[in-house]
SEBA-800940 format. One record per residue: residue in three letters; residue number from 1; x, y, z of N, C-alpha, C in turn; chain. Coordinates in steps of 0.2 Angstrom, whole numbers, plus 2048, in hexadecimal, padded with zeros to 3 digits. Layout:
<site resn="Ala" resi="NUM" n_u="X" n_v="Y" n_w="Z" ca_u="X" ca_v="Y" ca_w="Z" c_u="X" c_v="Y" c_w="Z" chain="A"/>
...
END
This chain:
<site resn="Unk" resi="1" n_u="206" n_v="929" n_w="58A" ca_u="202" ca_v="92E" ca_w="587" c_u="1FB" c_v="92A" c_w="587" chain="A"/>
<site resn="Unk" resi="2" n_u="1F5" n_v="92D" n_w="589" ca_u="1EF" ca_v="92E" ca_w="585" c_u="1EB" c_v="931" c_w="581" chain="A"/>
<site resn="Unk" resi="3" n_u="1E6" n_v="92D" n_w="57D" ca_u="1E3" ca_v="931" ca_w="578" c_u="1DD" c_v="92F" c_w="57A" chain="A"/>
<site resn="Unk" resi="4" n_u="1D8" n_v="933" n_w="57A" ca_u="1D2" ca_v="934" ca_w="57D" c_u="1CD" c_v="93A" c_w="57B" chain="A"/>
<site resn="Unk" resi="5" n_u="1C6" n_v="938" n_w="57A" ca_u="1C1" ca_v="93C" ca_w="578" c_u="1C3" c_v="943" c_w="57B" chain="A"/>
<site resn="Unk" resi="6" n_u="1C3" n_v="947" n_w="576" ca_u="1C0" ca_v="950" ca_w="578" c_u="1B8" c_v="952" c_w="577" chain="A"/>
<site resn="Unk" resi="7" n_u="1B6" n_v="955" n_w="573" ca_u="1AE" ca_v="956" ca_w="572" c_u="1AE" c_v="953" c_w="56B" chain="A"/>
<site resn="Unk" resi="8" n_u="1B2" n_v="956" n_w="567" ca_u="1B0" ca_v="952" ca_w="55F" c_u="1B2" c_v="94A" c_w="562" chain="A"/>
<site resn="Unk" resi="9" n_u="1AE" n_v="945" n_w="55D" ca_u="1B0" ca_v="93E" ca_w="55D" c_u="1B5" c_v="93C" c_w="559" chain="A"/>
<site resn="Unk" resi="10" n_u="1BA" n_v="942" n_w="555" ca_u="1BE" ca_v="940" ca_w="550" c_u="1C5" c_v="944" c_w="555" chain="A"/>
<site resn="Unk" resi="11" n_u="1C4" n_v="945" n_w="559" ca_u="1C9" ca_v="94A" ca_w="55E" c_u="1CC" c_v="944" c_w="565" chain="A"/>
<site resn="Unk" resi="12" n_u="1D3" n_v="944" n_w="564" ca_u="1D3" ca_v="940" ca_w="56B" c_u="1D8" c_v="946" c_w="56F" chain="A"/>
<site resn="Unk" resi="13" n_u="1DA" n_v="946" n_w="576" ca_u="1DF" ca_v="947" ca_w="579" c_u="1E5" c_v="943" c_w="57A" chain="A"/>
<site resn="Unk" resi="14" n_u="1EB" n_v="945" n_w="57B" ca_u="1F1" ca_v="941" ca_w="579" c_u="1F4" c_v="942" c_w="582" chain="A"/>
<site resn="Unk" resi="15" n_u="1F5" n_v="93E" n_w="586" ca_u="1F8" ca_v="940" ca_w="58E" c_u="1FE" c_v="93C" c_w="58D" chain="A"/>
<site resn="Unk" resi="16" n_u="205" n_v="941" n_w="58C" ca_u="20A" ca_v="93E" ca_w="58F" c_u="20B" c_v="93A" c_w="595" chain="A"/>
<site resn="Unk" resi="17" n_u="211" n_v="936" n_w="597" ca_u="210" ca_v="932" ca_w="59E" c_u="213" c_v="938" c_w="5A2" chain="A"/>
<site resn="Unk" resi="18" n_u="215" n_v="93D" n_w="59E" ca_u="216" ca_v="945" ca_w="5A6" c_u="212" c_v="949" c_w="5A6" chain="A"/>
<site resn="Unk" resi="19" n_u="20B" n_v="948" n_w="5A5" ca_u="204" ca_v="949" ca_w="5A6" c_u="202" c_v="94F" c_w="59F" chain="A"/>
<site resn="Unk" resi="20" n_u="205" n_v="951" n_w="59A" ca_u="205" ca_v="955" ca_w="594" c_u="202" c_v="953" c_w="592" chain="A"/>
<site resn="Unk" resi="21" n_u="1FB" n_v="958" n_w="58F" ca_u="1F5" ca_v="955" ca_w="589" c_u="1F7" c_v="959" c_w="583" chain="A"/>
<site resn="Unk" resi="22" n_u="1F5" n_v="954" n_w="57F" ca_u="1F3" ca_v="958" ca_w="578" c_u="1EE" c_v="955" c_w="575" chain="A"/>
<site resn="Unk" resi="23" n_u="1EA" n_v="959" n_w="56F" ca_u="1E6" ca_v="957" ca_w="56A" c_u="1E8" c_v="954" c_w="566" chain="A"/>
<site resn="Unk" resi="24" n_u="1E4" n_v="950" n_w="563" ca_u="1E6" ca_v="94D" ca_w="55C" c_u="1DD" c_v="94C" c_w="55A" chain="A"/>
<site resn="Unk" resi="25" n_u="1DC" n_v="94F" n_w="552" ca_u="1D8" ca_v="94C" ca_w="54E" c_u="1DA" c_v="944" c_w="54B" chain="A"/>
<site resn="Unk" resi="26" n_u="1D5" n_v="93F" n_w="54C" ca_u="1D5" ca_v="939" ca_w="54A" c_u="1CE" c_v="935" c_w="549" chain="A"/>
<site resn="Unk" resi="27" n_u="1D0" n_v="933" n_w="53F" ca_u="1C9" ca_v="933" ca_w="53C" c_u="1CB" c_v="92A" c_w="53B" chain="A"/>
<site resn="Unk" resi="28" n_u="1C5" n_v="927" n_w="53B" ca_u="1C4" ca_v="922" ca_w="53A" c_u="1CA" c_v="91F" c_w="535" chain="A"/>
<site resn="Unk" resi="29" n_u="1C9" n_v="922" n_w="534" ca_u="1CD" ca_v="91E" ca_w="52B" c_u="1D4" c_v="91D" c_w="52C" chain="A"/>
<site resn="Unk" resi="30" n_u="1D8" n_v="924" n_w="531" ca_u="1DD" ca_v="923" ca_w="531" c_u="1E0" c_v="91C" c_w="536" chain="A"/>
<site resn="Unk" resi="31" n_u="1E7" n_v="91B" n_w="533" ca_u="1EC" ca_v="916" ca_w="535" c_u="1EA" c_v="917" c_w="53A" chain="A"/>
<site resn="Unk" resi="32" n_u="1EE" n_v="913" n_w="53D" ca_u="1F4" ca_v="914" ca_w="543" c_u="1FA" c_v="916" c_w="542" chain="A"/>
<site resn="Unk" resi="33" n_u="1FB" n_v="914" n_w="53B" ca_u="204" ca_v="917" ca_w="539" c_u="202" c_v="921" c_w="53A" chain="A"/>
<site resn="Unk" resi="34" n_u="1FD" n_v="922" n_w="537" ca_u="1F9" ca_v="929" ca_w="537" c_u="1F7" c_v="92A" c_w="53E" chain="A"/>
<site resn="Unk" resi="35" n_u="1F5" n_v="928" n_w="542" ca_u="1F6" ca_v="92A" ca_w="549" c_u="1FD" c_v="92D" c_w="54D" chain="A"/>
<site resn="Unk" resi="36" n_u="201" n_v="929" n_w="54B" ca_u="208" ca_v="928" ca_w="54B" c_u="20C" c_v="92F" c_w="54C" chain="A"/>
<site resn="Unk" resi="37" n_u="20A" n_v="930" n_w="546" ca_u="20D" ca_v="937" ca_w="541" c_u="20C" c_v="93C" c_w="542" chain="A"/>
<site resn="Unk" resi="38" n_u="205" n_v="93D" n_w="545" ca_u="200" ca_v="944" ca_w="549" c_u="204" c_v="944" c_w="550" chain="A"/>
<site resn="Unk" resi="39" n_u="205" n_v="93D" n_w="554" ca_u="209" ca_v="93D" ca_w="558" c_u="210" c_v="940" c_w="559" chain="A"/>
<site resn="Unk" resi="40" n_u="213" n_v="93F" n_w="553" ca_u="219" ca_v="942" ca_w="554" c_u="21A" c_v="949" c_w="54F" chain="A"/>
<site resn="Unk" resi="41" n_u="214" n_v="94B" n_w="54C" ca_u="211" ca_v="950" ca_w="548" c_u="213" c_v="957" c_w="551" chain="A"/>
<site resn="Unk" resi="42" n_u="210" n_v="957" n_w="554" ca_u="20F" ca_v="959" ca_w="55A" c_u="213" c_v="958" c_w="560" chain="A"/>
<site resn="Unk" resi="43" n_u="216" n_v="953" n_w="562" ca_u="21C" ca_v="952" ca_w="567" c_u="223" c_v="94F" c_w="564" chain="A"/>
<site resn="Unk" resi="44" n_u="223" n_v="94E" n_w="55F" ca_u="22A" ca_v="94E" ca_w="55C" c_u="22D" c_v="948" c_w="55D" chain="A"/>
<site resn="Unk" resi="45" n_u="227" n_v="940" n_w="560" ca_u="22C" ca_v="93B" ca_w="560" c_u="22B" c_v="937" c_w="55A" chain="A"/>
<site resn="Unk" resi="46" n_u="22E" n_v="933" n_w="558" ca_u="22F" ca_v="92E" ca_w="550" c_u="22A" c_v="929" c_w="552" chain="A"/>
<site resn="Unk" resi="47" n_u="226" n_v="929" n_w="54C" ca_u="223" ca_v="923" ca_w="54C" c_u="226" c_v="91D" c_w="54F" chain="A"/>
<site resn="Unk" resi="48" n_u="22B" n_v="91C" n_w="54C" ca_u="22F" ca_v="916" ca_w="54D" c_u="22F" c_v="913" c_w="554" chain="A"/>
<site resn="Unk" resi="49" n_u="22F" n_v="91A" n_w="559" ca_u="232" ca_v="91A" ca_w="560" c_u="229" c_v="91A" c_w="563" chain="A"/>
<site resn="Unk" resi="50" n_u="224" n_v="917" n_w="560" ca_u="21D" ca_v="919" ca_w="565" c_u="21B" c_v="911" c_w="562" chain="A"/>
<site resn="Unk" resi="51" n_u="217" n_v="90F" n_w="567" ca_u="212" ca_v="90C" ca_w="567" c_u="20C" c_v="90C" c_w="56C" chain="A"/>
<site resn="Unk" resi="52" n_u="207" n_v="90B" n_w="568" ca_u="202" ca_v="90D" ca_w="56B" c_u="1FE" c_v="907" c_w="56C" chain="A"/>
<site resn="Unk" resi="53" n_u="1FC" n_v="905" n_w="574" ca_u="1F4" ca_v="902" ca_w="575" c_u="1F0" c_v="904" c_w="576" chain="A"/>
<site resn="Unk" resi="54" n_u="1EC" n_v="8FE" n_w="574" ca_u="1E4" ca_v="8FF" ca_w="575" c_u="1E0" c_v="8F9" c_w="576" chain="A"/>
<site resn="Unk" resi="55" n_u="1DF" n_v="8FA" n_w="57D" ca_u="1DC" ca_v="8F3" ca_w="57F" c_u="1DF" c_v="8EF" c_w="581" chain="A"/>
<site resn="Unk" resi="56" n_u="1E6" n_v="8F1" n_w="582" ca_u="1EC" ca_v="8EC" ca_w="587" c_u="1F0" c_v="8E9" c_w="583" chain="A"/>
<site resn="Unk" resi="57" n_u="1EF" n_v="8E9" n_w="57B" ca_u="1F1" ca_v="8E9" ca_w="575" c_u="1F6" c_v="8EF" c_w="571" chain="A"/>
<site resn="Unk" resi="58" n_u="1FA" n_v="8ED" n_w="56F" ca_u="1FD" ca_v="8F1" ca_w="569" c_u="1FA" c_v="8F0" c_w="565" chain="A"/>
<site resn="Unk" resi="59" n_u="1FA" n_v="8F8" n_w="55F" ca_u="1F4" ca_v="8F8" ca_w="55B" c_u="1FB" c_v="8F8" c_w="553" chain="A"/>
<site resn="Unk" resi="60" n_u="1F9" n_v="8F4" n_w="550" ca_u="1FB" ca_v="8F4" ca_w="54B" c_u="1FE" c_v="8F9" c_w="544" chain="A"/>
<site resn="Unk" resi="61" n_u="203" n_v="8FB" n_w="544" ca_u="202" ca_v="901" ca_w="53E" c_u="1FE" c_v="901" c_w="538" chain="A"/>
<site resn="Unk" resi="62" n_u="1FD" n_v="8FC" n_w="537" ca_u="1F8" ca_v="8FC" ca_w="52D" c_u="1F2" c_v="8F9" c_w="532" chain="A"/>
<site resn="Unk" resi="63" n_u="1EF" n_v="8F9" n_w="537" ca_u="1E6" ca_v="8FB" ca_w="537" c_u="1E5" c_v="903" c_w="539" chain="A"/>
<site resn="Unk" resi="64" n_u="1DE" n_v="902" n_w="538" ca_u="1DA" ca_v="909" ca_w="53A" c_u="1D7" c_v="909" c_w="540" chain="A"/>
<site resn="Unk" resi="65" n_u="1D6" n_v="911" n_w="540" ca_u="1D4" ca_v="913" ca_w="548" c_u="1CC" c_v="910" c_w="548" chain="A"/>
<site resn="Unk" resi="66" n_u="1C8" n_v="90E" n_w="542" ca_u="1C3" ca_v="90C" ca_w="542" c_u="1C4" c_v="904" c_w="544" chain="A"/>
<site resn="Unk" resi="67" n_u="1C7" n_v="901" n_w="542" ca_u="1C9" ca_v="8F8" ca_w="542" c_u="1CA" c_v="8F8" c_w="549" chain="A"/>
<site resn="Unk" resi="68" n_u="1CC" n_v="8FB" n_w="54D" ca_u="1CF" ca_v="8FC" ca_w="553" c_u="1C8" c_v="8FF" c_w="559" chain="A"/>
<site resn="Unk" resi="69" n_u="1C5" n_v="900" n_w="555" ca_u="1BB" ca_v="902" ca_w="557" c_u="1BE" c_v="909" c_w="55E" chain="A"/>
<site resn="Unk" resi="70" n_u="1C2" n_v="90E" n_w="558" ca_u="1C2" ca_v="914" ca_w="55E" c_u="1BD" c_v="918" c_w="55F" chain="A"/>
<site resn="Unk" resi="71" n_u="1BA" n_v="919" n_w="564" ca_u="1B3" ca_v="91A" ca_w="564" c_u="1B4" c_v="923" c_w="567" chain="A"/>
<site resn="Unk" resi="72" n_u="1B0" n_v="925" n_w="569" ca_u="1AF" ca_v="92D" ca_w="570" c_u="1B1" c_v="929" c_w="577" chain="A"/>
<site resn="Unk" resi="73" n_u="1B6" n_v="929" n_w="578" ca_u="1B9" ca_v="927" ca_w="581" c_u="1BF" c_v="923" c_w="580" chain="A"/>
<site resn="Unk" resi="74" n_u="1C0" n_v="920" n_w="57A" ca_u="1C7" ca_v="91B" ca_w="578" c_u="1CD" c_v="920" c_w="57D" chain="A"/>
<site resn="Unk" resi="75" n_u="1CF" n_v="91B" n_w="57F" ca_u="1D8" ca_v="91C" ca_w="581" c_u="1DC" c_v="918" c_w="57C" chain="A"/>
<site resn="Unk" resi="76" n_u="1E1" n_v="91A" n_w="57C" ca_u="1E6" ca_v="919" ca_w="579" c_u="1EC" c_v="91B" c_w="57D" chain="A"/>
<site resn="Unk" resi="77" n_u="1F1" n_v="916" n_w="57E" ca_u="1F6" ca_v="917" ca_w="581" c_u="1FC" c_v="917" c_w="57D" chain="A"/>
<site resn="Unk" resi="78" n_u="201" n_v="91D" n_w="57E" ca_u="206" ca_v="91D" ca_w="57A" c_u="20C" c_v="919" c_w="57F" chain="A"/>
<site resn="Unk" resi="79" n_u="210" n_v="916" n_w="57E" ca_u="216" ca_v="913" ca_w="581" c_u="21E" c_v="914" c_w="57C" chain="A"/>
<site resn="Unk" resi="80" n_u="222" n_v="918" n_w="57F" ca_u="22A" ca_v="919" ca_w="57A" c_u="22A" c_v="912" c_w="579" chain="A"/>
<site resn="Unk" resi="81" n_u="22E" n_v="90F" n_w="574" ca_u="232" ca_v="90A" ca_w="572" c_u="238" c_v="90B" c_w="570" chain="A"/>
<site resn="Unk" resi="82" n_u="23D" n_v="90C" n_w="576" ca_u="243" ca_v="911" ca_w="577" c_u="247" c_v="908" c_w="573" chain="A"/>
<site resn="Unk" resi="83" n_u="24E" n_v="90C" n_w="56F" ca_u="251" ca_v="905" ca_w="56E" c_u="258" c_v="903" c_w="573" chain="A"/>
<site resn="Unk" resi="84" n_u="258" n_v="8FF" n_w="577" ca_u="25E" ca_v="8FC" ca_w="57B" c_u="263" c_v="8F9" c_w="577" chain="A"/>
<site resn="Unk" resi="85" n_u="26A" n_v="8FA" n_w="57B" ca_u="26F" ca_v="8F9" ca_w="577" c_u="273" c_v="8F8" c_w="57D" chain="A"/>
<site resn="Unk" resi="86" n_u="27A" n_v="8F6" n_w="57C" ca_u="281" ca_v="8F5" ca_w="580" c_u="281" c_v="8FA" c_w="582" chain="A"/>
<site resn="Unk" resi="87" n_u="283" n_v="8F9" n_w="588" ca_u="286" ca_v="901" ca_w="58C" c_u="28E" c_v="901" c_w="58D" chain="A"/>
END
C-alpha cells in the first residue's frame, strides 16, 4: 500500500499492492499506531498485521507523522506482516 498527497496536505491516498486506493486524513501529531488504525478503520486489516515504510525504513508505532517529516508527496508503503508457522 501507498499513502500519498491528495490536495489537502493533511490527506494521503492509501494504494494497495492490487492497485486499490483509499483516502485517509493524517495530521501531524498523529502516531503511527494512529495511522495504523485509520488503516484498518477502512480495509479491515489489524494493526498488528501492517507495517509501514518510509524511506526504506520501518516507521516506528510511538513516533509521529510529523517526526517522520510527512510532508505534500510523502509515500508511505504498507507491507502485511503475515505470521508463519508449521505446516
Amino acid at each position: 500500500m501507498l499513502i500519498t498527497t491528495v490536495t489537502d496536505p493533511s490527506d494521503r491516498r492509501v494504494r494497495t499492492l492490487t492497485g486499490k486506493e483509499i483516502e485517509l486524513d493524517i495530521e501531524a501529531d498523529y502516531k503511527v499506531s494512529k495511522i495504523k488504525e485509520r488503516v484498518e478503520e477502512k480495509e479491515g486489516i489489524p494493526p498488528a498485521q501492517q507495517r509501514l515504510i518510509y524511506g526504506g525504513k520501518q516507521m516506528a508505532d510511538d513516533k509521529t507523522a510529523a517526526e517522520y517529516q510527512l510532508e505534500g508527496g510523502a509515500t508511505l508503503h504498507l507491507v502485511l506482516a503475515l505470521r508463519g508457522g508449521r505446516v
